[in-house]
N, C-alpha and C positions, 0 to 999 in steps of 0.2 A: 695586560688584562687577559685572564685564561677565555676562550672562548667556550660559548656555552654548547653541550650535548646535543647531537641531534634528538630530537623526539622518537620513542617507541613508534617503528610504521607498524603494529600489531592493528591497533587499531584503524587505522585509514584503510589497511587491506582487507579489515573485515568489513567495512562500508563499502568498499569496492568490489567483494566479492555478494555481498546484500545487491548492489546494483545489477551485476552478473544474472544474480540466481533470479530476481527481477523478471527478467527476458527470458530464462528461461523459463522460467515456471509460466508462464503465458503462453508460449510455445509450444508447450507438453498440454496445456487444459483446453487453452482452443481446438488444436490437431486432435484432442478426444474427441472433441464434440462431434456429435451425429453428421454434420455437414462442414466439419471444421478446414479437414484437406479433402479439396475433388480427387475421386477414383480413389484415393489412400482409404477415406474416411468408409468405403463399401467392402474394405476388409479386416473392418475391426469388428470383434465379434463385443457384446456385451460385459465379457471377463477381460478385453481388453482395453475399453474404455475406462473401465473400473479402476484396474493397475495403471493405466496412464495417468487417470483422474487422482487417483490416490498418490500416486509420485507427485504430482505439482504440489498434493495438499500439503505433503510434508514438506518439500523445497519451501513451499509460504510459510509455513510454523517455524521452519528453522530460521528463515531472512529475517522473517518479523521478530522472533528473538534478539538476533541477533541486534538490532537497532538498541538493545536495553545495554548487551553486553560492550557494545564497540564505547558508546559513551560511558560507561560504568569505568572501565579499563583506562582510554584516555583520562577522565579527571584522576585515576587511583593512581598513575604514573606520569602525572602531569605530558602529556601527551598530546594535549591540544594544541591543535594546529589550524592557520588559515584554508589549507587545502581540506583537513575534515570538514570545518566549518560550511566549505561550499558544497562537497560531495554527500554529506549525509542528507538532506533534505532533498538531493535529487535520488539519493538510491531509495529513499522513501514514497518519492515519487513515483518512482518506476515501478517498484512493489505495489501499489495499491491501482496505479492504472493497469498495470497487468495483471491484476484478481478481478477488476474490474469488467475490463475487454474478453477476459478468458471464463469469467462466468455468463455475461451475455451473449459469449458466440454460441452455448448448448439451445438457447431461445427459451428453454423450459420456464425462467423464474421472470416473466413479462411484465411484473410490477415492481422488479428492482431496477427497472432502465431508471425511470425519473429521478431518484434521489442519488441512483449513482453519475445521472449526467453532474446531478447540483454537484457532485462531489470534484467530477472533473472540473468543469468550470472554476469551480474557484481554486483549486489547484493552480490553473494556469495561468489566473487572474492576477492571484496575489506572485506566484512567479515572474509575470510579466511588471508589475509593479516593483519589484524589488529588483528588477535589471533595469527599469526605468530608474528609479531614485537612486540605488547606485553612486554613491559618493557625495550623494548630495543629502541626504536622510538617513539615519539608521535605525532598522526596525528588529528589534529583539523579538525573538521566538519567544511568545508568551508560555506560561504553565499550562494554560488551556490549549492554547495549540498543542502543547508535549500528548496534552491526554488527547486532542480529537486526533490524532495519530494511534495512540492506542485503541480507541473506539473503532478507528475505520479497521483497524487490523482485527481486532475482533468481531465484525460485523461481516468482513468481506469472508473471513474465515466459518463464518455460521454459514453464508452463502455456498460456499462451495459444498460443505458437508449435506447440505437442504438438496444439493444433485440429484434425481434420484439414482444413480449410477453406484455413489459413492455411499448414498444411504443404507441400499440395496446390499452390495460390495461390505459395508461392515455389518450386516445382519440386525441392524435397525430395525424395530417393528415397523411392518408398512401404513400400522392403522395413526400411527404415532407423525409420519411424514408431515401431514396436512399441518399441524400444530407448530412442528417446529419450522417448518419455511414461514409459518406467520409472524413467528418470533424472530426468524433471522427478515422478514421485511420490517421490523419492528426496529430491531438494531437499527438495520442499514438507513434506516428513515433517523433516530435521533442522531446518528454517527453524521448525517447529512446536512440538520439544520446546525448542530454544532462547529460544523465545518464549515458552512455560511458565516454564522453569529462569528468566528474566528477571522474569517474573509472583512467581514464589514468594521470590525476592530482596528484590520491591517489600515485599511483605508484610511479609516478615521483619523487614525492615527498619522498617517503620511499627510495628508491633505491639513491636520494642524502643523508638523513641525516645516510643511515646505511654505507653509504662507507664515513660519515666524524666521522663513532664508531672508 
């Protein structure tokens, strides 16, 4: 019997590098923030915040791509693997709690803590349930799940742009500012209950199939 091909690592390395760019791009948007690094943070001038701030934004547009491309690639080259399977939802993880953390360290948008805690929370909720169940239940990635992935990614990414650093920084009207951070708290709020209503499905879900073990 011929043995079968390894799998294309194109893929897995581009989740791996989505994980990567994850940490850093939290690293680059917190360290802007006005109090992000002590003593560092009192020699960044405004133009410098801005270039820093703008370099994360772009590291996050390209990661969060990337999640479409890495699984596009895997199914187009049959490339699916158990190790993608586990790494991609954690380099998703990473990516949106470090948009998350790296947009609350500026302190500016004070009405996006609550929906982005819900958001962590059941992040780690449902993580921690799915290393609970673990061989014993298996819980498929719903379609809704795929898309409140896409939603947090596009809600976190209004987020950052709503800075005014970064608003400023691309020559945004400033009368225009006020409107769109209410629209990116508008996102971030449906991106939030969505992520819940996903969270409480997991549950559901496990709590029927482990009481038909």
């Amino acid at each position: 019997m011929t043995p079968s091909a390894p799998a294309n690592p194109i893929p897995n390395i581009i989740t791996g590098l989505r994980l990567f760019a994850g940490v850093i791009m939290f690293l680059i948007l917190a360290g802007a923030a006005p109090q992000g690094v002590p003593i560092l943070s009192e020699y960044l001038s405004p133009d410098d915040q801005f270039r820093l701030a703008r370099t994360a934004f772009v590291i996050f547009l390209v990661a969060a791509s990337s999640d479409w491309i890495d699984g596009f690639l895997a199914r187009r080259w049959h490339a699916t693997t158990r190790w993608g399977a586990i790494l991609d939802p954690i380099a998703d993880k990473v990516l949106v709690t470090g948009a998350i953390l790296g947009v609350l360290a500026w302190g500016t948008l004070p009405q996006a803590a609550i929906p982005c805690g819900l958001i962590l929370f059941r992040e780690f909720a449902v993580s921690a349930l799915r290393e609970t169940t673990a061989g014993k239940v298996k819980l498929p990635v719903t379609l809704l799940a795929k898309w409140k992935t896409v939603l947090q990614m596009v809600a976190l990414g209004a987020l950052q742009v709503a800075l005014a650093p970064l608003w400023e920084g691309f020559g945004l009207p400033l009368e225009w500012l006020g409107h769109f951070q209410t629209f990116a708290y508008i996102l971030i709020w449906v991106a939030a209950l969505v992520t819940l209503w996903t969270g409480w499905q997991y549950f559901s879900k496990a709590q029927q199939r482990m009481s038909a073990v």
